[in-house]
N, C-alpha and C positions, 0 to 999 in steps of 0.2 A: 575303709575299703577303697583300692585304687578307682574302681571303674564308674562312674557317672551314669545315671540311667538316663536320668534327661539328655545329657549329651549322646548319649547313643540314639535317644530319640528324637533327635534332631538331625542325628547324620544319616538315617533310616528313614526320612521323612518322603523324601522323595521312590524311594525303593518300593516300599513297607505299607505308607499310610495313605497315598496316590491313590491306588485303587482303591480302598474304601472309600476314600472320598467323594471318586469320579461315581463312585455306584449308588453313595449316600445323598447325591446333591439333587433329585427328585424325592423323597420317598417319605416314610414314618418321620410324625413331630406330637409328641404328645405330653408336652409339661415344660413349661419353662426351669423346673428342677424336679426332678425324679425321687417326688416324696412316699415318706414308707412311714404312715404313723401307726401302722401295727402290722401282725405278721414278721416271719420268721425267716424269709427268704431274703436274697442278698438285694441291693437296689441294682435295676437298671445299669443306672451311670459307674456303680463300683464293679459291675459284673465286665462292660464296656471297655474300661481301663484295665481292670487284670488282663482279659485275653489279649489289648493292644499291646500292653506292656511286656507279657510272655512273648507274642508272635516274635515281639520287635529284637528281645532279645536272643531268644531262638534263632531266628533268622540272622543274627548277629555270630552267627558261632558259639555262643557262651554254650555253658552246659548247663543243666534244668536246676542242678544243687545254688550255683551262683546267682541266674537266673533270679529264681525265689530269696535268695537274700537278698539279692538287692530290692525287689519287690515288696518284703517286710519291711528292709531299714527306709523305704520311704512312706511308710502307713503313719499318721498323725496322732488317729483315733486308735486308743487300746484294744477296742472289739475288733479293730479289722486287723490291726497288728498280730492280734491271738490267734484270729482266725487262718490268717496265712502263714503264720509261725506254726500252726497244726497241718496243714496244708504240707509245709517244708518238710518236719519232722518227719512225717510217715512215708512222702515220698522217697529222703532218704533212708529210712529203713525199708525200702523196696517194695514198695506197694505202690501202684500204677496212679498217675497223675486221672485217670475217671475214674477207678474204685474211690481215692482218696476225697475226692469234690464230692463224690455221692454219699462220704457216708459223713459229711460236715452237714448235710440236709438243708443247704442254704442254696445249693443250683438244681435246676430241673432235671426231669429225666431226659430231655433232649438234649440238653447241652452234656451230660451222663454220656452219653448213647455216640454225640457228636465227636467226642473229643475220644472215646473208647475205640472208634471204628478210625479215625485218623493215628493212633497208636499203632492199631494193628496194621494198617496201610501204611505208613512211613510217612502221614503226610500230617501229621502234627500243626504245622505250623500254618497251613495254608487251612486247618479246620479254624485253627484259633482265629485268624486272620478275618474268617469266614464269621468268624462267631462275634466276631469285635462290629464288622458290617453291619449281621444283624439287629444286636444292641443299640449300636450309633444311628439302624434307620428309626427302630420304634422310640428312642429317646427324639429323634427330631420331630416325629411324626404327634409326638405328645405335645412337643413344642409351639408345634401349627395349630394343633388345633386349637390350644390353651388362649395362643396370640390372636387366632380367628374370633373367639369367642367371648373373651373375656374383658374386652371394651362394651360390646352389645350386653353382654352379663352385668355388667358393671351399671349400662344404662338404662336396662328395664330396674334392675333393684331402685335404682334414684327415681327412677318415675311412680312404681308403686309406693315407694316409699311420701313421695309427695302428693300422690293424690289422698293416701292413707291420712296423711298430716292438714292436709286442705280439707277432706272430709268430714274429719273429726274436730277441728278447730276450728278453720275459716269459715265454713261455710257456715257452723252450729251461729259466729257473731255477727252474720250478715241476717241469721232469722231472725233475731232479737226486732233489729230494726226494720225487716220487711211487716212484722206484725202490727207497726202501726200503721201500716199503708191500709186502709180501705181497699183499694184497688183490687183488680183481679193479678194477679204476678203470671208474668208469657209461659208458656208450657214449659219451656225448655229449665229456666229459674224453677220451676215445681219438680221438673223429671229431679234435676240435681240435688233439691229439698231429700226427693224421697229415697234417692240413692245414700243419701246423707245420714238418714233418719235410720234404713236399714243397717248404714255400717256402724253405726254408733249403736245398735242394739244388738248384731250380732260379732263382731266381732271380737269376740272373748271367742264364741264359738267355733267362728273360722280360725282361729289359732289353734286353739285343740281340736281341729280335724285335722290341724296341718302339719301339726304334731304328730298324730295318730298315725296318720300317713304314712310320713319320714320314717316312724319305729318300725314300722307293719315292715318299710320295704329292709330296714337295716336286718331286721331277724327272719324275713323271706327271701333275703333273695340266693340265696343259695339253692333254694328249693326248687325242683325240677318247673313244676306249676308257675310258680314267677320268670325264673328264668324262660320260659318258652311263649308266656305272654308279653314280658317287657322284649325280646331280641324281635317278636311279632310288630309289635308297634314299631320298635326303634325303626326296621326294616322299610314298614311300608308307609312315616313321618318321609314328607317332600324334601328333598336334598339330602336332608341327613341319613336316610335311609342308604341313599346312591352310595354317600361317602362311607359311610359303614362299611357298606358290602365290599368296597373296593379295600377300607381298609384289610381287612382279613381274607379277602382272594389274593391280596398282594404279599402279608405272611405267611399262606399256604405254597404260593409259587415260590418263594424265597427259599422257605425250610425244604420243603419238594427238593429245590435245583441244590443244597448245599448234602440233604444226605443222599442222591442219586449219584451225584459226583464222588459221593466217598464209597458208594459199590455197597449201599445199603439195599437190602433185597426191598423187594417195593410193598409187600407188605407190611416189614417191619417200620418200614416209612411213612406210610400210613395211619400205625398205629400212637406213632413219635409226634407225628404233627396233631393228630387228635388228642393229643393229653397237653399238646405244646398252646393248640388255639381254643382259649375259653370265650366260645364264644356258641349256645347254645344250637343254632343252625346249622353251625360247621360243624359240631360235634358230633348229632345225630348223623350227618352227610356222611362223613366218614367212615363212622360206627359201620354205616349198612354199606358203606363202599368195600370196605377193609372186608365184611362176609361176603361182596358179591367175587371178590376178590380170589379168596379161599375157592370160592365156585369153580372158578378158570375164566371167571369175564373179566373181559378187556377194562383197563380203568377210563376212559373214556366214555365207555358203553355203559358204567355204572354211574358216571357223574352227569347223564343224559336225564336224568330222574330226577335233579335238582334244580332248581330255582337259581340259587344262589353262586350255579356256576353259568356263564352266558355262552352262546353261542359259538363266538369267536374262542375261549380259553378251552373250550370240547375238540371245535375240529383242527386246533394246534397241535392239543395232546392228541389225537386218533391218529396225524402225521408226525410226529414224532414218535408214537410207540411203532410204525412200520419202520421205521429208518431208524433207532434205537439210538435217540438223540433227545430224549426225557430231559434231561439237565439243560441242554443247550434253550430250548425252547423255556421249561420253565424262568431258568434266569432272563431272559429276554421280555417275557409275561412282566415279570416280576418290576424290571424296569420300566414297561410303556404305565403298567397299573398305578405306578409311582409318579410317574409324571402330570397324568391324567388327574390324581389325588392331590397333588401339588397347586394342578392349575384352580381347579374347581374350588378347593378350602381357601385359595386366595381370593377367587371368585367370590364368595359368601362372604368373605371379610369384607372389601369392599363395599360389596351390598347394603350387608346388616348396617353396617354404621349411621349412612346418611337415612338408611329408614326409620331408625330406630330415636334417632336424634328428633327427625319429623313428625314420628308420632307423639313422641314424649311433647313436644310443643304443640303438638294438635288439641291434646288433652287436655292441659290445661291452663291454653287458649279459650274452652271450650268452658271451662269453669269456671274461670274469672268472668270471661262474657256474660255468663249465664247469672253469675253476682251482681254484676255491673248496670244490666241489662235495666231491670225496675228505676235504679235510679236514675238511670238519664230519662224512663219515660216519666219520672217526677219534673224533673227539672221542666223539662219540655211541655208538660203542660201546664205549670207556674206560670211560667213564661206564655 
């Protein structure tokens, strides 16, 4: 085939992928790779790349049949190959590019909905564009917080891992030889004995509790009752709670400003972004928004009743539903939420690190000492 897709996407860079990027460069980072080790739906990062690689073509003049071929002939993996060779097919047999992704059962109903409603508007390419944004913010925002985390992650495991290892070993060969002391041994050498003595007798047990745990939550947590206790906790945990919340005000304000600009009626927007945000707060939020809605009250007036929306993103939306500039505002929300999220998860990074470093040497500074401790008061009074 004459046409190059990478070269298109390169001469499109400037045009095409500028804005998402100008929009993407505060917001979602949440995995340094957009892993999928079970489930049925498409990843992230491949959902990201299809709609850049459609917009870019589309917006290139190609037609939608070439479009997707070139899109197939550059797939590696046979699954994704099949999939958008399914994709091609039916479109070209005349079946609309959102019937066709919906009925593959591997994209959401909002992305369904998104892409349906820029068909019928003519605006195709600016949904997909929209839709490439989206994806590119929550893949960053997986990114951030993965990179926030996962030093501090890394050095609490080392730390319990070495007191584990010190408890159970070091310390059991330093009573051998505190037993021949006569002496009274300082409190602190006893606390650490009997912490010693404790984890060396239960700890078979604390493994199969932590076990137990882990299973409990793997097969609960779908359930209404965990989900509304664990999104409770997440919320109102120091920091993370903030960053939480801001995460998913910031994909409510996103999806909000991208189907109000496609002339989605505001109900059915509503009910897109609640199937769109799994996130148990926002669910219910919406749920009783979307009925008070049906009502004829103002969605401002309904999002007054929640928590999880502040102060400032209510009396945005109350002046923009009088001036009938819902998108304008949301997108703009959407942007400060992102930056704000930006600063703070770097903020915490920072932090955690050099705390975490300090306590892990606190500790067992604190043990060794406490080993130590008896025998220099031998020597000392040899001497």
């Amino acid at each position: 085939m004459s046409i190059d897709l990478k070269e298109i996407r390169q001469k499109q860079t400037e045009k095409v992928i500028a804005k998402p990027q100008a929009n993407t460069s505060s917001v979602m980072e949440f995995l340094n790779r957009d892993i999928k080790l079970f489930g049925s739906k498409l990843s992230d990062k491949k959902k990201e790349k299809f709609y850049s690689d459609l917009s870019i073509l589309l917006t290139s003049g190609i037609d939608i049949k070439t479009a997707l071929e070139l899109i197939v002939d550059e797939q590696k993996k046979k699954s994704d190959r099949e999939l958008y060779d399914q994709i091609k097919e039916k479109v070209l047999n005349g079946k609309s590019l959102s019937e066709t992704i919906n009925d593959t059962g591997k994209f959401t109903t909002y992305e369904y909905y998104s892409i349906k409603i820029g068909e019928e508007s003519g605006r195709i390419s600016e949904v997909l564009s929209e839709l490439t944004t989206y994806f590119n913010k929550k893949i960053k925002q997986k990114r951030q917080l993965v990179n926030a985390f996962s030093y501090p992650a890394l050095v609490l495991i080392t730390a319990v891992t070495a007191v584990i290892f010190m408890m159970n070993f070091i310390v059991p060969m330093f009573m051998d030889v505190f037993k021949r002391f006569q002496g009274e041994l300082p409190y602190i050498t006893e606390l650490i004995i009997k912490i010693s003595d404790f984890f060396s007798a239960y700890i078979g047990i604390f493994l199969l509790l932590l076990a137990g745990i882990i299973a409990l939550i793997l097969l609960q947590r779908k359930k209404t009752w965990y989900r509304r206790i664990s999104s409770s906790l997440i919320l109102r945990t120091p920091l993370i709670g903030k960053i939480t919340k801001k995460i998913f005000v910031s994909r409510f304000c996103q999806s909000m400003a991208l189907l109000i600009a496609s002339k989605t009626p505001m109900l059915q927007a509503i009910e897109l972004v609640r199937k769109m945000i799994v996130f148990y707060p926002f669910e219910k939020a919406l749920a009783e928004i979307e009925e008070d809605i049906m009502r004829g009250k103002m969605l401002h007036e309904s999002m007054k009743k929640f928590s999880i929306f502040d102060s400032r993103i209510i009396s945005l939306v109350k002046v923009a539903e009088e001036v009938n500039q819902l998108d304008v505002i949301f997108d703009k929300l959407n942007k400060q939420y992102s930056e704000e999220l930006e600063h703070q998860i770097g903020l915490i990074s920072s932090l955690l690190e050099p705390v975490l470093i300090i306590f892990v040497g606190v500790l067992v500074a604190v043990i060794l000492i406490a080993m130590y401790l008896p025998l220099f008061q031998l020597s000392t009074s040899i001497y």
